[in-house]
C-alpha positions in Angstrom: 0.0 0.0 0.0 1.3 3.8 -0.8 2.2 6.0 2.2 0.5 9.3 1.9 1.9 11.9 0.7 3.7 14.3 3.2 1.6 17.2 4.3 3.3 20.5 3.7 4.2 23.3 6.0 1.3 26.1 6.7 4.0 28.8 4.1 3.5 25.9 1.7 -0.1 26.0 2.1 -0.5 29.6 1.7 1.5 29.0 -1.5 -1.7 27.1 -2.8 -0.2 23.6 -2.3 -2.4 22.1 0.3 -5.4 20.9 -2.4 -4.9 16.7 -3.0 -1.8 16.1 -1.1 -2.8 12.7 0.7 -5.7 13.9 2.7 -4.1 17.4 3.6 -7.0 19.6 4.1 -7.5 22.6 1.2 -6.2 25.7 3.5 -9.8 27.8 4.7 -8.3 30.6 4.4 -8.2 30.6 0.6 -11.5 32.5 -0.6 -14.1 31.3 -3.7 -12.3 35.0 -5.2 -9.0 33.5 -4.8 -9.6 30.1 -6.0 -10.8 31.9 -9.0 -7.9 33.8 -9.8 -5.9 30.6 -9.5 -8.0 29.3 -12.6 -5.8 29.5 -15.7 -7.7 31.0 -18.6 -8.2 29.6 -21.7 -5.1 30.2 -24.5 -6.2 28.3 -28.0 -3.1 26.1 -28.7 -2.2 23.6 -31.6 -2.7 19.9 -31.4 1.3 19.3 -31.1 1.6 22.4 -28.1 3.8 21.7 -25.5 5.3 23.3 -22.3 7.4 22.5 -19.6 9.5 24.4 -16.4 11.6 22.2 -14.4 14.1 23.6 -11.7 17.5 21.5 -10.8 19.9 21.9 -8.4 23.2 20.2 -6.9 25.3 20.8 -4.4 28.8 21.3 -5.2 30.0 18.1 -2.9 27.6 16.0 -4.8 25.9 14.8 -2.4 22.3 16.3 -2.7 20.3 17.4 -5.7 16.9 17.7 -6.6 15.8 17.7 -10.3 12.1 18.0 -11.0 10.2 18.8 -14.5 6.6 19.0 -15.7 5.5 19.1 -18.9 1.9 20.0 -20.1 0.3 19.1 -23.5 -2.8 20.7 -23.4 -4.2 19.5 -26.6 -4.1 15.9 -25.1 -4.8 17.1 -21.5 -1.8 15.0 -20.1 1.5 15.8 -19.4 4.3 14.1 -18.0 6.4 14.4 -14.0 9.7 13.7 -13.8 10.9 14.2 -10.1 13.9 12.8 -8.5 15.7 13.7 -5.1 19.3 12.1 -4.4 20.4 13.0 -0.7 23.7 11.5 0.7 23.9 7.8 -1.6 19.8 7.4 -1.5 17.6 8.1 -4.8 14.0 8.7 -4.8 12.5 9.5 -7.8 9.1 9.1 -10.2 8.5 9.4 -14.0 4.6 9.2 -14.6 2.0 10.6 -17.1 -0.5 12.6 -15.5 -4.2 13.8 -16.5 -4.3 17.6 -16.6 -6.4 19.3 -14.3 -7.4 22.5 -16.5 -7.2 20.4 -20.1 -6.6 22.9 -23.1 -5.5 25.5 -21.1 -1.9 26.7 -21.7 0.2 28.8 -19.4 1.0 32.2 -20.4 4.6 31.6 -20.8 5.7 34.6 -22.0 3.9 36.8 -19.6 6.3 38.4 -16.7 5.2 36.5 -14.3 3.7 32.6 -15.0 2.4 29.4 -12.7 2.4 26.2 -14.1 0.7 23.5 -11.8 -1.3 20.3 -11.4 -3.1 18.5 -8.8 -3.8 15.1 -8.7 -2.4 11.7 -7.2 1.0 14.0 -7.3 1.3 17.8 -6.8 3.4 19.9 -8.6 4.0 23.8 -8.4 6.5 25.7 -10.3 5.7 29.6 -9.8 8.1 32.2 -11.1 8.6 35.8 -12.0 10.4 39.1 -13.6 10.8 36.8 -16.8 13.4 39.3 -18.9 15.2 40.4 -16.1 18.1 39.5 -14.3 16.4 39.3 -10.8 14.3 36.3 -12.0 13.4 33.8 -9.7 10.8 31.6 -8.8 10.0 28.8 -6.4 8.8 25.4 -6.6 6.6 23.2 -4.1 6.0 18.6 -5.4 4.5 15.8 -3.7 5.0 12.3 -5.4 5.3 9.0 -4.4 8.3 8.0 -5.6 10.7 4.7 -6.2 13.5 4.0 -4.4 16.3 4.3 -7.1 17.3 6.5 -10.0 16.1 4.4 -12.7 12.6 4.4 -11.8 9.7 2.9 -13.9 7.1 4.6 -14.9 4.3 5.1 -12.8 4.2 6.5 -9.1 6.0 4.4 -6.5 5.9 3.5 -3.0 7.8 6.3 -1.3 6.1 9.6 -0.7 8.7 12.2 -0.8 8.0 16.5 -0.7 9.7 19.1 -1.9 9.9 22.8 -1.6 12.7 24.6 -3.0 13.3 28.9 -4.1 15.3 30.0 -6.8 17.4 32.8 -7.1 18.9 33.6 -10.7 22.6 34.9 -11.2 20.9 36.6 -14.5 18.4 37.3 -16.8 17.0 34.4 -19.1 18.5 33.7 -22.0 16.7 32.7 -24.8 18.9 29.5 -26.1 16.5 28.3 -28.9 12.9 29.7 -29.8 11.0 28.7 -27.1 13.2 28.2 -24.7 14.6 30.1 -21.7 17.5 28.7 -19.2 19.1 30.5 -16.2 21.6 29.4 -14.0 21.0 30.6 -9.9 21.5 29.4 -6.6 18.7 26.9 -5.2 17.4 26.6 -1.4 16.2 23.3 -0.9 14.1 21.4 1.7 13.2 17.4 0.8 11.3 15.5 2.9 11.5 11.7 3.1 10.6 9.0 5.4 13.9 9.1 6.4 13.7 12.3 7.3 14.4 16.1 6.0 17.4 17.4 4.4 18.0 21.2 3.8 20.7 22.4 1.4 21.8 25.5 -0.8 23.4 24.2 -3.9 24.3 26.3 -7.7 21.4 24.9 -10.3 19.1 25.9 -13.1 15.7 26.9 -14.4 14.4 26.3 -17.4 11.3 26.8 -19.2 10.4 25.6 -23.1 7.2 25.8 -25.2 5.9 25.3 -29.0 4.9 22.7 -31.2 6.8 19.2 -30.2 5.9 16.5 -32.7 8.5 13.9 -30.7 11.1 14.3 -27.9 14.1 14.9 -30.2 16.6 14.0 -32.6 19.9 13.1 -30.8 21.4 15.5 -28.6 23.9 16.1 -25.6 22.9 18.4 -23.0 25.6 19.6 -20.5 24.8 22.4 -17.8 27.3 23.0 -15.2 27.6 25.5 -12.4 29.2 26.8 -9.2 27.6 29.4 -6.6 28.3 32.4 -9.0 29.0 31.2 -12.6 27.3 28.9 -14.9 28.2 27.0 -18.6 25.2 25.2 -20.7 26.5 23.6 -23.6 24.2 21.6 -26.3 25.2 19.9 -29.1 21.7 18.3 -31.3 22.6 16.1 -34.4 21.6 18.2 -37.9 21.4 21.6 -35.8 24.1 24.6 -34.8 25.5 23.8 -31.4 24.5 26.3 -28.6 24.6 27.3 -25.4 26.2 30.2 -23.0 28.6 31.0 -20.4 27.5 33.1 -17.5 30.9 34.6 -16.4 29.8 35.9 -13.1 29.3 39.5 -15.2 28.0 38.5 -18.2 26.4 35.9 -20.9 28.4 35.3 -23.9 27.0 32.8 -26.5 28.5 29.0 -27.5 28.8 28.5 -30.7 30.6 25.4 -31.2 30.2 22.1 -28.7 32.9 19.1 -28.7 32.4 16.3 -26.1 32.9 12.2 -26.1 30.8 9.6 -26.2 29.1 8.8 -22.6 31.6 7.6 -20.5 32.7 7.4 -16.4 35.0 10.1 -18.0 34.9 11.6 -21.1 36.7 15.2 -22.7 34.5 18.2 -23.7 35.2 21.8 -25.4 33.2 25.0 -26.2 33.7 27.9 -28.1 32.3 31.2 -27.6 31.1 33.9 -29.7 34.3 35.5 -28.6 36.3 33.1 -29.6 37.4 32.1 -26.6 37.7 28.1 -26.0 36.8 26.2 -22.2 38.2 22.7 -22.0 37.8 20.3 -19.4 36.9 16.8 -18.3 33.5 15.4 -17.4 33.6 13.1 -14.6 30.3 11.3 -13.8 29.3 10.6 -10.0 26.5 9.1 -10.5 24.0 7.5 -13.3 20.1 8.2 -13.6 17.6 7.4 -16.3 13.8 8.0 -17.1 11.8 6.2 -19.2 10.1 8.0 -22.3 9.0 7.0 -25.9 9.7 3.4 -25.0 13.3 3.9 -24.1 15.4 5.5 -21.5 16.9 8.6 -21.6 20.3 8.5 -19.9 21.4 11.3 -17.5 24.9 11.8 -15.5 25.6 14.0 -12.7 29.0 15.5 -13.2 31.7 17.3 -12.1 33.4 19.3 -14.6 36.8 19.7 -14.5 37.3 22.9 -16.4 39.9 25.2 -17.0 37.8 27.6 -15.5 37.8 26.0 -12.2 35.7 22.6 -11.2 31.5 22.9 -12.4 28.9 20.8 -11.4 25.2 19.4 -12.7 24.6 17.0 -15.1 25.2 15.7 -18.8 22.6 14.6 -21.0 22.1 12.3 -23.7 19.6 11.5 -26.0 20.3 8.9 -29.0 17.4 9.6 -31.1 
């Protein structure tokens, strides 16, 4: 039988994250008028729409992270959780398709300010603001049952698992593809297990992405890397220009070029910027996850990147197609 979910802290609550959450009680204090203005209105979208925010962050030991994504295809009304928590050698996470609450309903996503969330057997809140400039930031409340590993199937698990996190960014957004907006930041995290609660401050990244999404993509590697004042996001996709950018700790300057070698334990990368300037290093994976979509498995590593501008850390992706 599942545990029930964790029920969250009154600041949660007042957050709007009280409603479905294992028999935690809808807060009174939220008025019909208020419930209202909750209600996303109607935005007229194509059958192939998609969205998605997800916020990551690890800690520069490597010992914590979070990592957790939602994606809504309104058209359909469903959309997809991926949530995963790794806290000193234990993994919790869940990959599962959910029903969308508010069906056809898209999030203003390039408003200033946006909220993308759905209730159901798992919660999950990502609220954010000041989307074109630099102090962005955003916070994000989940609630899933979860597995016990990070390779989970998909599907909810056994293993109720919360958490609340802020984000603070280091910049503004940066628009890396149409769509698309990425910004690295510093992340305050609180996870709750049955094992107990861990708190941590740790460098990470929000992202956001909408527009027509016909599959999940052609073959790609996805590195973003970061430290508590200075981030790198490299992408290399097969048939397309590389990209990416380098927050400096003053300023974003583009990638334009992206060399790195096949997944590995250890495995040499390269970037060039718009400058012409070249960052080197070494990608050395602590630990492997993997989520399950389009009837495979998408690999993930968390790294830490060995740079010649001092060590990174965060995660490489890789998709083969």
């Amino acid at each position: 039988m599942r545990e029930a979910l964790p029920c969250l802290p009154r600041r949660l609550l007042l957050l709007g994250a009280a409603a479905s959450l294992g028999g935690c009680a809808a807060p009174a204090w939220l008025t019909e008028s208020e419930e209202t203005a909750m209600t996303p209105t109607p935005i007229p979208v194509s059958p192939t729409y998609s969205e998605s925010a997800a916020l990551v962050g690890v800690s520069t030991d490597l010992s914590r992270e979070i990592s957790v994504r939602l994606a809504r295809f309104p058209a359909a009304g469903a959309g997809t959780l991926w949530a995963s928590a790794h806290l000193g050698g234990r993994s919790y996470a869940i990959s599962d398709r959910i029903t969308l609450s508010s069906p056809h309903v898209a999030t203003p996503v390039n408003s200033e300010s946006a909220l993308y969330e759905e209730r159901g057997v798992s919660h999950i809140r990502l609220d954010r603001h000041d989307l074109s400039a630099p102090q962005f930031g955003g916070t994000l409340t989940a609630a899933a049952n979860m597995h016990r590993t990070g390779h989970p199937p998909a599907g909810a698990g056994e293993v109720p698992v919360g958490i609340e996190a802020s984000f603070r960014a280091f910049h503004a957004p940066v628009l890396t593809s149409p769509g698309r907006h990425e910004v690295f930041g510093l992340v305050e995290a609180v996870v709750t297990t049955p094992e107990g609660v861990s708190r941590f401050t740790a460098p990470g990244k929000w992202h956001e992405q909408s527009g027509d999404r016909p599959s999940f993509a052609p073959p790609f590697t996805y590195i973003a890397v970061s430290d508590e004042t200075r981030g790198l996001l490299a992408v290399s996709v097969e048939g397309e220009d590389d990209y990416g950018f380098l927050y400096d700790g003053a300023q974003v300057i583009r990638v334009i070029d992206v060399k790195v070698d096949p997944p590995g334990a250890e495995r040499a990368f390269a970037v060039t910027l718009e400058n012409g300037r070249r960052i080197a290093g070494r990608l050395k994976t602590a630990f492997e996850t993997s989520v399950p979509i389009e009837g495979k498995r998408r690999p993930g590593s968390t790294v830490r990147a060995e740079t010649d501008i001092g060590p990174l850390v965060g995660h490489a992706n890789d998709w083969s197609g």
